[in-house]
C-alpha positions in Angstrom: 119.6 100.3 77.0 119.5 100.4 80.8 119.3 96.2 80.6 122.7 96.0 78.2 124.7 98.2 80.4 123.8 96.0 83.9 124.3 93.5 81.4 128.5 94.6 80.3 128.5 95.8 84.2 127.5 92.3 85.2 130.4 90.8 83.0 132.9 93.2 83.6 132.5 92.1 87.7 132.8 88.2 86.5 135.7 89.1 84.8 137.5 91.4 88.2 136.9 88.7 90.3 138.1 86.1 88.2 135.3 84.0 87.7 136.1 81.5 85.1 134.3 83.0 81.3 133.2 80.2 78.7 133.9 81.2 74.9 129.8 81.8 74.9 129.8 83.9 77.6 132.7 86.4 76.3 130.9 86.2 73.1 127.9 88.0 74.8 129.9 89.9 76.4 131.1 91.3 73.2 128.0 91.6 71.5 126.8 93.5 74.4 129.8 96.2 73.9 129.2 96.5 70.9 125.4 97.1 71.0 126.2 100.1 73.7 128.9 101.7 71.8 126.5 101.1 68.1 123.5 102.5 69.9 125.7 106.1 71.7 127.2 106.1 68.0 123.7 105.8 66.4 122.4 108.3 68.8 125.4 110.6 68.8 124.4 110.9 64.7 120.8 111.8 65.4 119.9 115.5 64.6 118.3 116.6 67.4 114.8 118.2 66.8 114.9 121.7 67.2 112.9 123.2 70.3 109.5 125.5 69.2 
């Protein structure tokens, strides 16, 4: 997890500065978002084991 948010951090800089983005590249940037927000979503969903 750590990885894909350096990742969307990574992009999100390219983007501020104004870096020129292929199509590729804002695909993966996408598919990178969308992995995070699946993944809190996923987790958010989770029961949480109950402590003995």
């Amino acid at each position: 997890m750590t990885h894909s948010v350096g990742n969307c951090v990574k992009r999100v800089a390219v983007i501020f500065f104004q870096n020129p983005v292929s199509f590729i590249n804002s695909l993966g940037t996408a598919a990178a978002l969308a992995g995070v927000f699946l993944y809190s979503r996923a987790k958010r969903l989770k029961p949480k084991p109950k402590a003995a």
